[in-house]
C-alpha distance (Angstrom), angle and dihedral (degrees) to the residues before:
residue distance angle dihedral
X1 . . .
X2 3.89 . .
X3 3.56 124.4 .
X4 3.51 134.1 -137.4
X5 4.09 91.9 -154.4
X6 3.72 127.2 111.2
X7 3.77 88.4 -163.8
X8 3.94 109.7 100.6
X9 4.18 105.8 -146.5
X10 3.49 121.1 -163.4
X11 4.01 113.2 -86.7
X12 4.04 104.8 -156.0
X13 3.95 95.1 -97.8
X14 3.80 135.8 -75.9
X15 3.39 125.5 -74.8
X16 4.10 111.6 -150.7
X17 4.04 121.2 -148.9
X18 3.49 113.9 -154.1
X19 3.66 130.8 25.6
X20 4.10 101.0 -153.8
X21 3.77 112.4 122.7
X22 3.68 97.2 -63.8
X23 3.84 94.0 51.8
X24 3.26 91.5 50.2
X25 3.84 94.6 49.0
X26 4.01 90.7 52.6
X27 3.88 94.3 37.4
X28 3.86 85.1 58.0
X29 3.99 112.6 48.8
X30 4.14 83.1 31.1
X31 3.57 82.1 68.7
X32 3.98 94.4 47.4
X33 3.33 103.2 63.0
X34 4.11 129.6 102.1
X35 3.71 110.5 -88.5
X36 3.77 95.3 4.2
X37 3.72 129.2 -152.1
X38 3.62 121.9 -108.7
X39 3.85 101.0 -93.7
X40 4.05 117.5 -156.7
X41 3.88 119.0 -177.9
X42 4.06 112.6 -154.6
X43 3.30 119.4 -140.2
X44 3.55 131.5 -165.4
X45 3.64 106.8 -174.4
X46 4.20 122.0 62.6
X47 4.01 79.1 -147.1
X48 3.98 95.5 64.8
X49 4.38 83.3 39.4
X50 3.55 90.3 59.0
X51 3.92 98.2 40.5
X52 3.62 81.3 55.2
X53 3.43 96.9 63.2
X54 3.52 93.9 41.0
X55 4.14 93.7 53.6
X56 3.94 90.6 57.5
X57 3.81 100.3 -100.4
X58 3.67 101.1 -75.3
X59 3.85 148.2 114.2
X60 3.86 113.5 -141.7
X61 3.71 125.1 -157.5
X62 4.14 121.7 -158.9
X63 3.60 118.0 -146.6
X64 3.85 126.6 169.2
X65 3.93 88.1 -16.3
X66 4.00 94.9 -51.2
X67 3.94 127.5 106.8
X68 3.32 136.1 -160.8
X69 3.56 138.3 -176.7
X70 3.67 130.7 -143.3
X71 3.66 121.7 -167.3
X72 3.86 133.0 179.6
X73 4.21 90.8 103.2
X74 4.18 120.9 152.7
X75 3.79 111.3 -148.9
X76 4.03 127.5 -156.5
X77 3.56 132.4 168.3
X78 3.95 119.8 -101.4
X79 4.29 96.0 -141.0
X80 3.60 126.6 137.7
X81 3.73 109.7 -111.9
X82 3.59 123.2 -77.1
X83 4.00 135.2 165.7
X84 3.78 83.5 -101.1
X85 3.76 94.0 41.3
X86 3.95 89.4 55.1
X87 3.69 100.8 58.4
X88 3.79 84.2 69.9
X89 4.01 107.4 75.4
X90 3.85 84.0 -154.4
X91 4.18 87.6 67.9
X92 4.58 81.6 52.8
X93 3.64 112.4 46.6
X94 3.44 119.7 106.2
X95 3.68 108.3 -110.8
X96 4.25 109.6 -141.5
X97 4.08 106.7 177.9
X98 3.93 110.6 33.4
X99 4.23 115.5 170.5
X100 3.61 112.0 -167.0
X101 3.96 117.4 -158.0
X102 3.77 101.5 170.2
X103 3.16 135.1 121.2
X104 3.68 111.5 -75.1
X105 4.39 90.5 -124.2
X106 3.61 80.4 61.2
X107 3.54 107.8 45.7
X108 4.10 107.2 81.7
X109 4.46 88.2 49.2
X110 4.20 88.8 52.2
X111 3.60 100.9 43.0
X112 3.99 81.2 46.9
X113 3.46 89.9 67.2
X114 4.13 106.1 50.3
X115 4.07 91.9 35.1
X116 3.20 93.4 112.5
X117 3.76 88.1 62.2
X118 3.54 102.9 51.3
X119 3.87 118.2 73.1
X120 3.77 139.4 -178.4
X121 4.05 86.8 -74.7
X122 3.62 88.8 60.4
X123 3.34 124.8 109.1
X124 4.17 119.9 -164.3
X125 3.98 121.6 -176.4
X126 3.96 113.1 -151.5
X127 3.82 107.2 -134.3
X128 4.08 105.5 -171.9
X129 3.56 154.0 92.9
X130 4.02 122.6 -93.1
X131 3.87 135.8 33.4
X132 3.82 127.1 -96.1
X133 3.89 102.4 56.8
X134 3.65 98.3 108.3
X135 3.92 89.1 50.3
X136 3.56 89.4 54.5
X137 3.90 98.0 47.3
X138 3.80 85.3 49.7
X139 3.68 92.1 54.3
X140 3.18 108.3 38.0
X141 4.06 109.7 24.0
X142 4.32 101.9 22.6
X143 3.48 108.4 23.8
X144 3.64 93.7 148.9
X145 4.27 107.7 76.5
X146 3.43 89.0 -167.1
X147 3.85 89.1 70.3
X148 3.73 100.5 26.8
X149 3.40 121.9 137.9
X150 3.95 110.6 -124.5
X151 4.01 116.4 -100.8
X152 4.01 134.6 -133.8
X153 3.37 127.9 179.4
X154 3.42 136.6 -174.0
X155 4.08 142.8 177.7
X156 3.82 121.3 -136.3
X157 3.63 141.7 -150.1
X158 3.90 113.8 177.2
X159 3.64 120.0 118.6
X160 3.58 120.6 -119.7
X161 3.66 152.7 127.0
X162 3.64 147.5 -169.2
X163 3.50 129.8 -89.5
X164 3.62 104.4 170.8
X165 3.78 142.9 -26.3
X166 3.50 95.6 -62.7
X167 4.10 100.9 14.3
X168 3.57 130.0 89.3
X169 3.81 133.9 169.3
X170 3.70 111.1 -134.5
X171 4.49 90.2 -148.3
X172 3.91 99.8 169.1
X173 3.63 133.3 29.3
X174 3.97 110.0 -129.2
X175 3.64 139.4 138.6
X176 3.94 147.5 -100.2
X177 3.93 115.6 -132.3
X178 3.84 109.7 -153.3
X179 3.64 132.7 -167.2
X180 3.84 131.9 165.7
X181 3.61 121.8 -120.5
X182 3.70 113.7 -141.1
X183 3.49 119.5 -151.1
X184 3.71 91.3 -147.9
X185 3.89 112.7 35.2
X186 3.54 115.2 -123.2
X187 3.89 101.1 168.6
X188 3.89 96.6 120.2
X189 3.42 100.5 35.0
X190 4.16 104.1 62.5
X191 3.66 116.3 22.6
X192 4.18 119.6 -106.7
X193 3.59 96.6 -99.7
X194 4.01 94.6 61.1
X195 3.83 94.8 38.7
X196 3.79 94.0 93.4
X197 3.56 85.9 58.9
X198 4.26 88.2 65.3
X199 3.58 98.5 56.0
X200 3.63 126.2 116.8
X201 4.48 103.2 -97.4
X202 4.44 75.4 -118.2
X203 3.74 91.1 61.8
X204 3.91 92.4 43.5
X205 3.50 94.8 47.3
X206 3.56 90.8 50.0
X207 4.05 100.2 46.2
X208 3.57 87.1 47.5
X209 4.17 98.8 51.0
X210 3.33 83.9 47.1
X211 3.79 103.1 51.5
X212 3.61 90.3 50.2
X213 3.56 94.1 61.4
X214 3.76 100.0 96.2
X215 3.69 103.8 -161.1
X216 3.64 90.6 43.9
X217 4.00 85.7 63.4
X218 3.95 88.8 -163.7
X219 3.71 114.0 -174.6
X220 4.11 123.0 -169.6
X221 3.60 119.3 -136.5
X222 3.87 133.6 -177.5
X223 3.84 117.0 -91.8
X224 3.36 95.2 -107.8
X225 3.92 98.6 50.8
X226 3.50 86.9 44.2
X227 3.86 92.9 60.1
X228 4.01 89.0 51.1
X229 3.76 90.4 50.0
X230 3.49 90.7 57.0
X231 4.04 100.5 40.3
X232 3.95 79.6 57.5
X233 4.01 93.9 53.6
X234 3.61 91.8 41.0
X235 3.63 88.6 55.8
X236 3.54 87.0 58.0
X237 3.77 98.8 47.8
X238 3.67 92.4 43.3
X239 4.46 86.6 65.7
X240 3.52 104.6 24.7
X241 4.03 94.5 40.1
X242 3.67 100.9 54.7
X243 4.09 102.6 29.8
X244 3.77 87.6 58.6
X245 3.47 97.8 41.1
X246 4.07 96.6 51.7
X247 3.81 89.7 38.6
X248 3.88 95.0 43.8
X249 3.71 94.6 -134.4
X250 3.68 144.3 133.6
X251 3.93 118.6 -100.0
X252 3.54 103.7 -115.1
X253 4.54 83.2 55.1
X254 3.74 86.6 75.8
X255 3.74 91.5 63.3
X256 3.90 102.2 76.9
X257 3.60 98.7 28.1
X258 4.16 104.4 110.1
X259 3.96 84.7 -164.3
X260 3.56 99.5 58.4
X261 3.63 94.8 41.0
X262 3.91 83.2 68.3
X263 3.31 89.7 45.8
X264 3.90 89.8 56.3
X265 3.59 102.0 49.3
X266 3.81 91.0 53.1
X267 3.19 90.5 53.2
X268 4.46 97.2 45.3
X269 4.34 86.0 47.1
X270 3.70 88.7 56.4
X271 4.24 89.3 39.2
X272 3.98 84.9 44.2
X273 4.02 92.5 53.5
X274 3.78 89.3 50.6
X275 3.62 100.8 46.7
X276 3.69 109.7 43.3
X277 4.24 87.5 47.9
X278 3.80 94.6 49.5
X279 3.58 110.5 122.1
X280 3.54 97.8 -127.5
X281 3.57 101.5 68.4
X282 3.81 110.3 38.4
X283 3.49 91.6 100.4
X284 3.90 94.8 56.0
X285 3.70 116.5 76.8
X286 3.47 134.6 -109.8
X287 3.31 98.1 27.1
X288 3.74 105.1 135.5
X289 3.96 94.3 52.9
X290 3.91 93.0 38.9
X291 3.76 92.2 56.8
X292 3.52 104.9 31.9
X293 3.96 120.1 133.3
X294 4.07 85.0 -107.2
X295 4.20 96.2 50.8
X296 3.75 81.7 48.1
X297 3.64 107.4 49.9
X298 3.39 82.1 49.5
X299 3.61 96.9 58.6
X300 3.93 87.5 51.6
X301 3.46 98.2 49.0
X302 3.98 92.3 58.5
X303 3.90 96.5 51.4
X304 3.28 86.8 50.1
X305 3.65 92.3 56.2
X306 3.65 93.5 44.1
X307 3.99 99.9 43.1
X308 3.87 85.0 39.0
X309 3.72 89.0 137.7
X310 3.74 98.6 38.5
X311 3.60 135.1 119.4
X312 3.76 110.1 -135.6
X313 3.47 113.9 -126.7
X314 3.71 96.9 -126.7
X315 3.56 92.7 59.6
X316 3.62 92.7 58.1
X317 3.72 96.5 44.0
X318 4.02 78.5 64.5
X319 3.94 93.9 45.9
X320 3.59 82.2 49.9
X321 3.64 99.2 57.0
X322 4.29 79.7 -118.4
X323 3.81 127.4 142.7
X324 3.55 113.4 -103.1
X325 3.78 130.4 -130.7
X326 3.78 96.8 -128.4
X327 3.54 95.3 112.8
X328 3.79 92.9 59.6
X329 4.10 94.9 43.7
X330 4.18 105.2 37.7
X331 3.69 88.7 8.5
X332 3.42 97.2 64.9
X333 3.82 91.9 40.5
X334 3.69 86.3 52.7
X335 3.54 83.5 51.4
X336 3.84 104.3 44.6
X337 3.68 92.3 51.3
X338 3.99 97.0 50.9
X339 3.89 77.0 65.0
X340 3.08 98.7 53.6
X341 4.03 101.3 46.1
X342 3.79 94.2 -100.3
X343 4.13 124.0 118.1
X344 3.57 108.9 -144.5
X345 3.70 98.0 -152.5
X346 3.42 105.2 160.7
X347 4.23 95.7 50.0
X348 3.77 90.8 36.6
X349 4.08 79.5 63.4
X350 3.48 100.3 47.3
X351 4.04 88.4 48.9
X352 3.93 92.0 59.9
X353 4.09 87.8 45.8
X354 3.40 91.4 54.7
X355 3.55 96.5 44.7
X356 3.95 89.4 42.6
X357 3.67 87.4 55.9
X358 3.71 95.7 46.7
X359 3.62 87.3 52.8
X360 3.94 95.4 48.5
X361 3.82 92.5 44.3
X362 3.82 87.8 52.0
X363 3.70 100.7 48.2
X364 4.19 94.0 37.3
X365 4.31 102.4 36.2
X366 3.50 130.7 -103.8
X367 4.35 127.3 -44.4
X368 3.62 105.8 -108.4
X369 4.21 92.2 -119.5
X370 3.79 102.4 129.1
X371 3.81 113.6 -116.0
X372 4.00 104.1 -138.7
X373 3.86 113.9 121.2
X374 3.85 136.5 90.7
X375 4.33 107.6 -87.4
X376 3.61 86.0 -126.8
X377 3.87 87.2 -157.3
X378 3.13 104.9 62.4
């Protein structure tokens, strides 16, 4: 239902999805701010319940070499419902704010299991890398619009990794660009400024928690600006990801080497075909010069400058005997240009290497390339 109120009312809390580095980062300055939210963590594992116990309750956040805790956390169970399951009221009530940070592989079998709790009032924002999640969630967990839960997604660019369950290091200040999805575009019916006003009292809860988060420094954007914004930092992903994670090497390594530059811009002309013919953005302008092979390269070339030292975070998904998000970032450019008539070679390549390499890595042990470092994609 969409509301016609400019009057945000409180939406029982947020539920978070997904306590790798980036869940742990938004779990912890959520629970910072004046007048908080009610903040419950779901769990799937009794393992990861009881470690939570047994670390004191708390999610810690290192910054500059200090850590600090903050407490005050709910915890439930992510199961799918079961006769068991439903003589806890936990495994019933409705959830209304849900923020997913896992792994986009992951995504579609999670949400499976709280479905049942999330109805068309609901709003869920996609944290992750890659494209194609929110077609799979449709298809396979809400294939009925009718009673879809209402979507937000959003791109960020902080700096930090995992140190433990419950532990993160917060290593670079960024950003998380937001936009609500609507499941019934309204864009040239009411004019930008009154849009807000349409959203689902979920979606305005949640886009207004989350802007007053400081250190989050969320911004909202339009749907369609939002979909450029992340076309440009899956362009990005979809060179830095895979070349560092089949050549086990730190970001800023690709810089100098003359061979993988040529690797890159085969890679960006085939990214460049895709983007600036997808059907989504012809009407917006610019297009052809903003994702040209040239704009792109360029894009590359500076977060490789400034994650010089970094460990991509598809590389250590491999170290870490973890699936890897190539599917969703080449994958789906693979994918997107088989629609269109165009044969990715080049990605389509790098997408078996990387699963190759997972494969190899998995069956043989772990490289020996030490994991410290911010994922500076995630």
């Amino acid at each position: 239902m969409f509301l016609l109120l400019s009057i945000f009312e409180p939406s029982a809390g947020i539920h978070l999805l997904g306590l790798g580095s980036l869940g742990k980062l938004v779990a912890y300055h959520l629970a910072g701010i004046p007048n908080r939210p009610p903040i419950s963590l779901l769990f799937h594992k009794w393992s990861t319940k009881i470690e939570w116990f047994k670390s004191g309750e708390a999610i810690e956040i290192e910054r500059h070499g200090e850590v600090d805790r903050r407490h005050g956390y709910d915890i439930e169970r992510s199961v799918k419902p079961s006769a068991e399951a439903y003589m806890r009221a936990e495994a019933q009530a409705p959830i209304h704010n849900l923020i997913v940070t896992l792994k986009a592989g992951y995504t579609v079998f999670a949400l499976s299991s709280i479905a049942h709790r999330l109805t068309p009032d609901s709003t869920i924002l996609f944290l992750h890398n890659g494209m194609g999640v929110l077609d799979q969630v449709n298809e396979r967990v809400f294939p009925d619009v009718e009673t879809r839960p209402n979507y937000m997604t959003g791109i960020v660019s902080h700096g930090v990794y995992s140190k433990s369950t419950f532990k993160a290091e917060h290593a670079g200040l960024g950003s998380i660009a937001l936009s609500v999805i609507p499941k019934v575009p309204f864009e040239k019916e009411f004019p930008l400024d009154q849009q807000p006003l349409l959203l689902p009292q979920s979606s305005r809860y949640m886009l207004r928690t989350l802007t007053r988060t400081p250190m989050l420094a969320a911004i909202t954007y339009p749907p369609s600006e939002l979909f450029q914004l992340q076309l440009e930092k899956l362009a990005v992903n979809a060179v830095v990801n895979p070349l560092t994670a089949i050549l086990g090497c730190r970001n800023g390594d690709l810089l100098n080497a003359t061979h993988a530059t040529r690797i890159m811009r085969l890679l960006l002309a085939e990214i460049s075909l895709v983007f600036r013919n997808l059907p989504e953005i012809q009407a917006q302008p610019n297009i052809q010069t903003r994702f040209s092979a040239e704009n792109l390269e360029h894009r590359v070339v500076n977060v490789m400058q400034d994650t010089a030292g970094n460990v991509s975070s598809m590389l250590q998904d491999i170290q870490r005997n973890q699936f890897t998000e190539i599917l969703y970032i080449n994958g789906w450019i693979v994918q997107k240009g088989e629609e269109m008539g165009f044969r990715c070679i080049v990605n389509y390549a790098i997408m078996q290497l990387v699963q190759t390499k997972t494969w190899i890595t998995a069956t043989k042990g772990a490289d020996e390339l030490p994991l410290e470092g911010p994922e500076e994609d995630q």
